[in-house]
N, C-alpha and C positions, 0 to 999 in steps of 0.2 A: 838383655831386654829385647824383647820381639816388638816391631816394628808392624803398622794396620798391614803395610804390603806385605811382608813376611805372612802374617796371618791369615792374610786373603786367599796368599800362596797355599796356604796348608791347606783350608777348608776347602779350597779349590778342588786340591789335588785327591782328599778325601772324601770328595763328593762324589764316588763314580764307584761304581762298588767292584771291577775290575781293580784299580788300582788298589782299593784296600782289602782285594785276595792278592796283587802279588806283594802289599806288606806284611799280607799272614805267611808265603811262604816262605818271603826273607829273614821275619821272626825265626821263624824253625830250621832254614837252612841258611844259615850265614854265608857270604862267599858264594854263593849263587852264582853260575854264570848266565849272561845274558840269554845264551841259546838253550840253560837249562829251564830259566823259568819260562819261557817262550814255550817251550813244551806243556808246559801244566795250563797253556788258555787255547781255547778251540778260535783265536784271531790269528792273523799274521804276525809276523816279526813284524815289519813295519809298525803297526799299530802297537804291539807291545812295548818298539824302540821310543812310539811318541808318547805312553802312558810313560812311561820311565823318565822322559824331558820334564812332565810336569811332574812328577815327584823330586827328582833331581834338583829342579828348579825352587820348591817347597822346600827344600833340603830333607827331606823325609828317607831318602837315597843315597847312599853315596855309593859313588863304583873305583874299582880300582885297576890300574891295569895290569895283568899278568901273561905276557907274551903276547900270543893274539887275543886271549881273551879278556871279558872285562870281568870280575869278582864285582858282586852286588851286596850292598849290606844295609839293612836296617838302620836309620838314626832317628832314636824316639826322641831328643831336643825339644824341636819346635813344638810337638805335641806335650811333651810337659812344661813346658814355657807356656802353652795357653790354658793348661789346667792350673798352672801356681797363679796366673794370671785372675779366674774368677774362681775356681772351687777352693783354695787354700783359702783367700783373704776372705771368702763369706763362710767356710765351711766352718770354723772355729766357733763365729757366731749363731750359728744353726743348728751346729751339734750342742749348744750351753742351751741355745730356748728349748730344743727337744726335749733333753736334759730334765730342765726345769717342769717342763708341762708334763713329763714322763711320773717325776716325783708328785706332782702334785693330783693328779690322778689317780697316784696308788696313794694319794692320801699319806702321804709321807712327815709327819711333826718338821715344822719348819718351813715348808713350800705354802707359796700363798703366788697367787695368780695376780 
């Protein structure tokens, strides 16, 4: 169960459209290292190191360590935890009334509004 703080954490953390390009390049390169995706933004490391804290922090990040480096990795969790969260439990009901006004549009025997 995600928790209002957890979730505050995420939207936080994906509120800043830096942060979620370096979860687009974590998507596609797994095990990133720190100094690689620091490459792919026109910011400092520093600033990369503290977009990274709040992701981390979000848990949308995990790093791992490997010698001197740190291995970076995507964890989509919290973000599907907030989608089961409102788009599952309404989306069942939303996709049956679509459903139904869909048939009864096309005039379908059975459908009544």
């Amino acid at each position: 169960m995600i928790t209002e703080q957890n979730m505050d954490d995420v939207f936080h953390a994906l509120s800043h459209t830096s942060r979620r390009q370096m979860l687009d390049v974590l998507k596609t390169r797994p095990g990133c290292a720190v100094g690689e995706l620091a490459k792919e933004f026109d910011v400092s490391r520093i600033a990369v190191m503290n977009h990274l804290t709040v992701l981390e922090r979000a848990g949308l990040v995990i790093s791992r360590r490997s010698g001197r480096t740190r291995q970076l990795y995507l964890n989509v969790a919290p973000i599907q935890m907030i989608h089961e969260r409102w788009v599952d439990e309404y989306g069942a009901f939303w996709v049956d009334r679509l459903l139904f006004i869909k048939a009864a549009a096309e005039d379908k025997p059975g459908s009544q509004l």
